[in-house]
PLY file of the C-alpha trace (Angstrom):
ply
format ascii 1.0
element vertex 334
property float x
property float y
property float z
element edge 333
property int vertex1
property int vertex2
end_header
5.18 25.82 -1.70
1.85 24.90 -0.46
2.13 21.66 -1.25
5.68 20.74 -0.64
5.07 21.88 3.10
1.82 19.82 3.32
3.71 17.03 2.32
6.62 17.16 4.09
4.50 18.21 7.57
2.25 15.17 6.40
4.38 12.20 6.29
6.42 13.70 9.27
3.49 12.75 11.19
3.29 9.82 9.65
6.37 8.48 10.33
6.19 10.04 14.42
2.86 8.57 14.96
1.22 5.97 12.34
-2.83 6.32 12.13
-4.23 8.44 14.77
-6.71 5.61 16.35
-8.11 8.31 19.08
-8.82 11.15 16.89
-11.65 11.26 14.15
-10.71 9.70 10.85
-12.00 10.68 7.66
-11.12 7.21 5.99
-13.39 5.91 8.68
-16.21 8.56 7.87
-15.72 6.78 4.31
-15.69 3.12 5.32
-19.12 3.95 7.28
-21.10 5.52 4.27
-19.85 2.81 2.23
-21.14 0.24 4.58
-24.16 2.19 4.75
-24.55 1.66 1.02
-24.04 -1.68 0.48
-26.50 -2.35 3.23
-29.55 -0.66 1.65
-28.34 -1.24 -1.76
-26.71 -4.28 -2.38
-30.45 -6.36 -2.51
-32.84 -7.39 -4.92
-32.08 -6.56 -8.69
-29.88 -4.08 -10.74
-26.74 -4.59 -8.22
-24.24 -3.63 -10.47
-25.78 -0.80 -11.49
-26.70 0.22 -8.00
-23.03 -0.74 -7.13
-21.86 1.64 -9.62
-23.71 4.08 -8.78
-22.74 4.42 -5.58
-18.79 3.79 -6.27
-19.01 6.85 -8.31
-21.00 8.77 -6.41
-18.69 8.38 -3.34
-15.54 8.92 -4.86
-16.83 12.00 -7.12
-18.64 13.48 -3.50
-15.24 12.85 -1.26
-13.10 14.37 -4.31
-15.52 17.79 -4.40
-15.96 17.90 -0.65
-12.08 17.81 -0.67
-11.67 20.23 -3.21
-14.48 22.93 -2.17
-13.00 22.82 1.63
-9.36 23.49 -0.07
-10.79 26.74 -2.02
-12.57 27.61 1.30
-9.29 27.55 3.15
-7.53 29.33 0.31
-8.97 32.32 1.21
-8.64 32.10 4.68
-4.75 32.04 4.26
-2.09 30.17 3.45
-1.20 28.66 6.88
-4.83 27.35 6.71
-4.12 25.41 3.59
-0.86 24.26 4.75
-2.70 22.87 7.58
-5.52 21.18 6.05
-3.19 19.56 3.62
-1.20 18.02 5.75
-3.74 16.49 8.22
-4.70 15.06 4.64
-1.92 13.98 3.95
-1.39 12.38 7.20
-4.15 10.69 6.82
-3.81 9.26 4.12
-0.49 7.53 4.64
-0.29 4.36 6.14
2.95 3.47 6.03
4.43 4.06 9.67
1.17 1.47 10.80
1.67 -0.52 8.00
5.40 -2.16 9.07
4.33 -1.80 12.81
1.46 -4.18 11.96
3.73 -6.84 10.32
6.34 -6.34 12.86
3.72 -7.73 15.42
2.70 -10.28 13.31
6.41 -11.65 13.29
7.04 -10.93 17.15
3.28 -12.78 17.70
4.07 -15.95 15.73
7.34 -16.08 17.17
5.43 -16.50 20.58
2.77 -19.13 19.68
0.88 -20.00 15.96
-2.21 -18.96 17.54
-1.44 -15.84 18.43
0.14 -15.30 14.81
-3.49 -16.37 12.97
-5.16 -13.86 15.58
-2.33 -10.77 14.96
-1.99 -11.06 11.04
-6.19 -10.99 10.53
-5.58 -7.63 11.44
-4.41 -6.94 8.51
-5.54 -9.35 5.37
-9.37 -10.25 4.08
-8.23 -14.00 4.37
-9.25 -16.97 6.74
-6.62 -17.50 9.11
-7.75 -20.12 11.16
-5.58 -22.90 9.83
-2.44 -21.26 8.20
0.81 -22.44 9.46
3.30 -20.30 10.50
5.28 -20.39 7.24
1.51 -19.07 5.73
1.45 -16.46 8.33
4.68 -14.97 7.68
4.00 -14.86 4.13
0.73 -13.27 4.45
2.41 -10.48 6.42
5.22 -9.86 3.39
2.69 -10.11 0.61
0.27 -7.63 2.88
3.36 -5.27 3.42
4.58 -4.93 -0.19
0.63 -4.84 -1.82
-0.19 -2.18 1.18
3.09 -0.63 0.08
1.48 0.62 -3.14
-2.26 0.91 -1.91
-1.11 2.87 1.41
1.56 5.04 0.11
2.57 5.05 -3.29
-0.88 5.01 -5.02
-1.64 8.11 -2.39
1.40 10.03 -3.25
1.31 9.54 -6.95
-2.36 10.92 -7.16
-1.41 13.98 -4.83
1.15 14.51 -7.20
-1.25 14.47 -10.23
-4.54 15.81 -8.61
-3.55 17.55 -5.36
-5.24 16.70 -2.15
-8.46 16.35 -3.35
-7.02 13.23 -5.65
-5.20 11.61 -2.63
-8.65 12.17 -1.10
-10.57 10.62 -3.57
-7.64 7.38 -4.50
-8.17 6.76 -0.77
-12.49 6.61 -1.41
-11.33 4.07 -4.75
-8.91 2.25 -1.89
-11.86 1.69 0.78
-14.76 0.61 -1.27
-12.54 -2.19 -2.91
-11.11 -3.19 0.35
-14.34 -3.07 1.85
-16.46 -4.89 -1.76
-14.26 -5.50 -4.39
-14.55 -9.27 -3.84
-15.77 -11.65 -6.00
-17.62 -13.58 -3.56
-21.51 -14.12 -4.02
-22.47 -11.02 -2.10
-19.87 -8.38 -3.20
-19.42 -9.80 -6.85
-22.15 -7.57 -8.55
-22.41 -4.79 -6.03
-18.67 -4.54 -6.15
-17.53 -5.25 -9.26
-17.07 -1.77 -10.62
-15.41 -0.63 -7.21
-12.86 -3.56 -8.27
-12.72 -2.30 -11.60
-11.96 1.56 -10.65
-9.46 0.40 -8.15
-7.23 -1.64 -11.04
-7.45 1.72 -12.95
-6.31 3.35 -10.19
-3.81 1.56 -9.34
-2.46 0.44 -12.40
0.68 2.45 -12.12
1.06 3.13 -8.88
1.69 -0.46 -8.43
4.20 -1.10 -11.20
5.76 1.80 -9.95
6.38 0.48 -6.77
7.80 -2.47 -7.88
10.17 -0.21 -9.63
11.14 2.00 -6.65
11.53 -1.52 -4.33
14.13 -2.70 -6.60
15.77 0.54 -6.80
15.56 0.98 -2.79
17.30 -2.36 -2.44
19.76 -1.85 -4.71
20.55 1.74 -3.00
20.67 -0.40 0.32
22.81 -3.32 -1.04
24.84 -0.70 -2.92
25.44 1.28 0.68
25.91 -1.98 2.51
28.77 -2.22 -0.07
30.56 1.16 0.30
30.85 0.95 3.86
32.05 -2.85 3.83
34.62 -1.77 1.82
35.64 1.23 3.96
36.23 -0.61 6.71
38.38 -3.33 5.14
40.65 -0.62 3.27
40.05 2.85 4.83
39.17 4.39 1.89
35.97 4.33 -0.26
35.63 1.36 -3.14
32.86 0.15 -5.08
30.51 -2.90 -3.04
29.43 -5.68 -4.51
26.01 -7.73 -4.43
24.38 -10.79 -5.08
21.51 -8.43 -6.02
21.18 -7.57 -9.73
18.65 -5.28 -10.31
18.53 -6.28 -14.29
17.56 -9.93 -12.85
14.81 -8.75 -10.87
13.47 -6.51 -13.01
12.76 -9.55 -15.34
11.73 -11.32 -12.67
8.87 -8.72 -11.87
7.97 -9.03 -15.46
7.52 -12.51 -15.65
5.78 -12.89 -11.93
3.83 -9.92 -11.91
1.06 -10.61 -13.73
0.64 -14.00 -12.48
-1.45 -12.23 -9.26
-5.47 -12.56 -9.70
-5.35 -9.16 -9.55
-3.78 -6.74 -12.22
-1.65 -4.81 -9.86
-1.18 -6.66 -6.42
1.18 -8.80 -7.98
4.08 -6.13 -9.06
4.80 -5.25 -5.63
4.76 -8.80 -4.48
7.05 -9.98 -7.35
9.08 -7.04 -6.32
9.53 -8.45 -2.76
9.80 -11.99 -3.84
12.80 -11.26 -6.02
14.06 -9.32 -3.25
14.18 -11.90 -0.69
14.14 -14.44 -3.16
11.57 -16.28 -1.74
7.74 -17.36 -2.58
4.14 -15.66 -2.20
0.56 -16.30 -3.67
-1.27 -20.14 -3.67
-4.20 -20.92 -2.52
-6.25 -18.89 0.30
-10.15 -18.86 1.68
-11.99 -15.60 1.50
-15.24 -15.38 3.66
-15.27 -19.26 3.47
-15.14 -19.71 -0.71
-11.12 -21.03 -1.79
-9.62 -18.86 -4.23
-6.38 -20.72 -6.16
-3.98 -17.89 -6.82
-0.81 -18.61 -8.85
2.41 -18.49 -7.40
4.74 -15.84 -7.19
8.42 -16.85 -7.40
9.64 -20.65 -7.37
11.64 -20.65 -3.72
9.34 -22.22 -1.29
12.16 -21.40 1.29
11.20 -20.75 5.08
10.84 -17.15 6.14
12.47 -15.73 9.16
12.46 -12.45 11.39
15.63 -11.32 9.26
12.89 -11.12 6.12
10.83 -8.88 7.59
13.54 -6.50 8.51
14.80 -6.30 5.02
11.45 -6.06 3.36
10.57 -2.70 5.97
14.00 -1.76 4.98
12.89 -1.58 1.39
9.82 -0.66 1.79
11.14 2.69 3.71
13.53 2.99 1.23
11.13 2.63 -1.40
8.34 5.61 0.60
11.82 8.22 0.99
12.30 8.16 -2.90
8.27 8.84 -3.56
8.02 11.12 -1.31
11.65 12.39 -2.89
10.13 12.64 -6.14
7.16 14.12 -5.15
8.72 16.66 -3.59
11.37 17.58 -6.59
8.57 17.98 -8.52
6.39 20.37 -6.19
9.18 22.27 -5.81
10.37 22.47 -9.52
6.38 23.81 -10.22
6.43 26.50 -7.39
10.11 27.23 -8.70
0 1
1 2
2 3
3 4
4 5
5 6
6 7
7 8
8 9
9 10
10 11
11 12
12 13
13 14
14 15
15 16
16 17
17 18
18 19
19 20
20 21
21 22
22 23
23 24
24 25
25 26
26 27
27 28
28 29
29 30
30 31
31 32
32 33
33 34
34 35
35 36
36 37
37 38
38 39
39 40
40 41
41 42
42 43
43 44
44 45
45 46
46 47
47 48
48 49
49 50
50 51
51 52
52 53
53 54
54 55
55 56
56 57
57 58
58 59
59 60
60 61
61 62
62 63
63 64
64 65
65 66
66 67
67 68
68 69
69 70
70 71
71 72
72 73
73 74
74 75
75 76
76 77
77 78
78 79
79 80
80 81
81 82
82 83
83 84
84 85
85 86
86 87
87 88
88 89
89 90
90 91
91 92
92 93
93 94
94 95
95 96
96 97
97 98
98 99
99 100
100 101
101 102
102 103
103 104
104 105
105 106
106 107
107 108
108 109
109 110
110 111
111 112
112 113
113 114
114 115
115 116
116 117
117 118
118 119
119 120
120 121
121 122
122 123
123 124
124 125
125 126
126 127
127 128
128 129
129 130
130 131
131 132
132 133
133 134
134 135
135 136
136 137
137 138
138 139
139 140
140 141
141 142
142 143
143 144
144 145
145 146
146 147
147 148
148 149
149 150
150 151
151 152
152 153
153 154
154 155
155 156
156 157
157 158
158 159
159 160
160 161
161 162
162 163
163 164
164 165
165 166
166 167
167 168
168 169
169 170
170 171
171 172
172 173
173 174
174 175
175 176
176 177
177 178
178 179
179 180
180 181
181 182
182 183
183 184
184 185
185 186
186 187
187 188
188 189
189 190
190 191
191 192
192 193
193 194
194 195
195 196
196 197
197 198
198 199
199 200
200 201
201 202
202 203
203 204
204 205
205 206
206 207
207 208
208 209
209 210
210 211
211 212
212 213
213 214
214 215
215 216
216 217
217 218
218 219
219 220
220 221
221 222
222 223
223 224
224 225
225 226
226 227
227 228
228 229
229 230
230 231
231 232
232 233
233 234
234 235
235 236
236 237
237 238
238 239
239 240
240 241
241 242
242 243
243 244
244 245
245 246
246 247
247 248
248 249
249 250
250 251
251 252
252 253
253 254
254 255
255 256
256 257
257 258
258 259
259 260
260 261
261 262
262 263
263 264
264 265
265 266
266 267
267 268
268 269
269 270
270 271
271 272
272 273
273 274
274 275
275 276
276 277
277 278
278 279
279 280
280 281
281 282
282 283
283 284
284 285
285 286
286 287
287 288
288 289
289 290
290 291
291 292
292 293
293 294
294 295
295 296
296 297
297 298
298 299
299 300
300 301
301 302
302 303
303 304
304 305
305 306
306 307
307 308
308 309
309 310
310 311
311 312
312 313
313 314
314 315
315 316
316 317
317 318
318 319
319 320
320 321
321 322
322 323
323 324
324 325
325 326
326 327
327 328
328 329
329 330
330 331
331 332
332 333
């Protein structure tokens, strides 16, 4: 019961408020020590060991810390626990800031292109400097449906297996290869084992993200349907959609692991198929050029309306994790 309340209290919050910017976040605490790190370590020779060494020395201490505070609290009571767990939880989700962040990049490039480049570097590890506002947009939907998995699916599916110390320690895995999991000439040794932990750890969160995108569309499209067809006849009848869910499926399969990276690419098939509409090509990371395969085959211009379906789905996707998540903390305290 515990947990069910933590999470439910948790992503409550999320959803009111997004990422508490003026209160002290732990995620930051993490992003700091790993800077710290990489700044006395990432030099001279051994840097993948060193790099290793400190990946799993982070994520094992944040994991422990997590868990030793939670059997602290324990004994303390059980409103104590409640409470800790769902600041975790809280903090861990990202999905409220997540769409308000693309939402802004939308509304900015809608104003001027300039303002668009400056608004949507919030949010990816790319140069922006010269994308157009087709590339803008698109780097906003891949950002939203990759974030998707790394900011709320990936965090709910290792809460579900390892509690809140595992949502505690996925997020550690998450930071250090957001923060050096490139394969630039400073972070590709230091980092390479962050990047390698964070494909593990991700591995199927993200496929099952995919999965729950194409189910939350086809719930939406399916809905759309029903109440279509109550107001033309007054009475309830089956809708129907262009949307096959079969199609995209295969569609996933086939696109997925065209992505550089194991995992991003699920969730950004997912979206593609969705919308049916383009992502990946080439992009500049900290000034090297990285050619990335495509993702779908419809170089078609993206609009405002995109971005309102894709948060659709992407909500719709977060209710059925947290859904399932849920069932199954309740069917264990049960």
């Amino acid at each position: 019961m515990i947990k069910l309340l933590s999470l439910l209290l948790g992503w409550g919050l999320d959803l009111l408020f997004g990422d508490p910017v003026r209160l002290p976040h732990p995620i930051v605490w993490i992003g700091r020590a790993i800077a710290f790190c990489e700044h006395h370590f990432n030099k001279g020779r051994h840097r993948r060991l060193k790099g290793a060494v400190v990946a799993v020395f982070l994520i094992l201490s944040v994991g422990l810390l997590t868990w030793l505070l939670c059997r602290g609290l324990s004994a303390v009571g059980s409103w104590a626990s409640v409470l800790f767990g769902t600041l975790v939880v809280f903090y861990c989700l990202a999905g409220t800031t997540l769409i308000r962040e693309v939402k802004a990049v939308f509304e900015a490039v809608d104003r001027s292109l300039d303002e668009g480049r400056r608004q949507v570097a919030r949010i990816v590890g790319r140069d922006t400097s010269e994308l157009s506002a087709q590339e803008v947009r698109t780097a906003a939907l891949e950002t939203l449906a990759e974030n998707l998995s790394d900011g709320v699916i990936a965090p709910l599916f290792w809460l579900l297996l390892l509690g809140v110390p595992g949502m505690m320690a996925y997020k550690t895995v998450n930071t250090l290869d957001s923060m050096i999991g490139y394969r630039t000439e400073r972070y590709r040794d230091f980092g390479c084992w962050a990047a390698h932990i964070d494909d593990v750890a991700n591995f199927l969160p993200a496929r099952l993200t995919a999965l729950l995108m194409l189910l939350g569309e086809k719930l939406i499209m399916t809905s759309r349907g029903f109440v279509a067809a109550v107001c033309r006849s007054g009475r309830a009848a089956a809708g129907s959609s262009s949307f096959s869910f079969c199609s995209s499926l295969k569609f996933v399969r086939r696109y997925g692991r065209q992505h550089a990276s194991p995992n991003s690419g699920y969730p950004e098939a997912a979206l593609a198929a969705i919308l049916d509409c383009r992502f990946g090509g080439p992009h500049n990371y900290f000034g090297q050029r990285f050619d990335k395969p495509f993702i779908g085959h419809n170089d078609r211009q993206l609009a405002t309306a995109d971005m309102r379906q894709a948060v659709k789905v992407n909500r719709m996707a977060e209710v059925l994790m947290v859904l399932l998540v849920a069932s199954a903390f309740g069917l264990l305290s049960s």
